[in-house]
Phi, psi and omega in degrees: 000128173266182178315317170322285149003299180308288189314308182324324206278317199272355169285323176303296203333275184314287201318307181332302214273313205082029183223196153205024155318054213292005168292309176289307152340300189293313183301302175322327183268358180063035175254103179322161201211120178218142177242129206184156192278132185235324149117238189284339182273133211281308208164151173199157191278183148184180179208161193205122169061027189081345210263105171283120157253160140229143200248139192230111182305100191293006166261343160291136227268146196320301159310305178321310194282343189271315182284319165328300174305318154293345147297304199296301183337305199288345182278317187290336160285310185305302194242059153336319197240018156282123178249117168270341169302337108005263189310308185334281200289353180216017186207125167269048151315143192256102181255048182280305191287320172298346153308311165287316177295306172314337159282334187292288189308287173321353171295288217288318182309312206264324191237113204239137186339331202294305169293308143008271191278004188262022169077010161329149157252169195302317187269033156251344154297288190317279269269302175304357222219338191060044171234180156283143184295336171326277203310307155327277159338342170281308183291327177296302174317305182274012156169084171314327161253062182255322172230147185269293163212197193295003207265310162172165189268019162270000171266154189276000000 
């Protein structure tokens, strides 16, 4: 799916809901939300019997869990009927690209063009935003020319 596609999937998403919340989303949506020890892993999506969850590392700091949760969101609209944990461990399928996307969707979802342009720098986007700066830095790769360096994108 491209980025285009994407942005489109999570702007109806927000206009609907009326959030960019992905918690509060997922609850409108009736996709169970569960917090559990997880080890190394952030979180990961599946469905069972119709029932869409997403699993969240109950040990992960308070940002993590907010984009986790906005990953797990893009597996559950993008790739619904996907299990990547599944396709991972028992198949070689390659789930690099459904990855990405699922990161795409959690960008765009959590972080809106609006601060971009009004000249934010990254680390006052992660700060406004409850993310990590990695995940800033992702809205940067998409659009690059939103930021010049770190500082803001009004410098030459």
């Amino acid at each position: 799916m491209g980025d285009s596609m994407i942005k489109h999937a999570v702007t109806q998403l927000v206009k609907k809901y009326r959030t960019n919340d992905p918690f509060d989303i997922a609850s409108q949506k009736n996709i169970l939300v569960f917090f559990e020890l997880l080890g190394e892993m952030f979180g990961y999506y599946n469905y069972n019997r119709r029932f869409q969850m997403i699993h969240i590392n109950s040990e992960a700091k308070i940002e993590e869990q907010r984009f986790t949760c906005a990953h797990e969101l893009g597996h559950a609209i993008l790739h619904s009927n996907v299990n990547t944990p599944f396709l991972r461990k028992h198949t070689l399928y390659s789930v690099d690209r459904i990855e990405k996307e699922a990161n795409r969707f959690a960008v765009e979802l959590l972080v809106p063009d609006e601060l971009l342009l009004k000249g934010a720098t990254i680390q006052e986007v992660a700060a406004l935003c409850g993310i990590p700066e990695e995940v800033a830095k992702l809205k940067e790769l998409s659009n690059r020319s939103f930021w010049q360096n770190e500082d803001s994108f009004f410098h030459p």
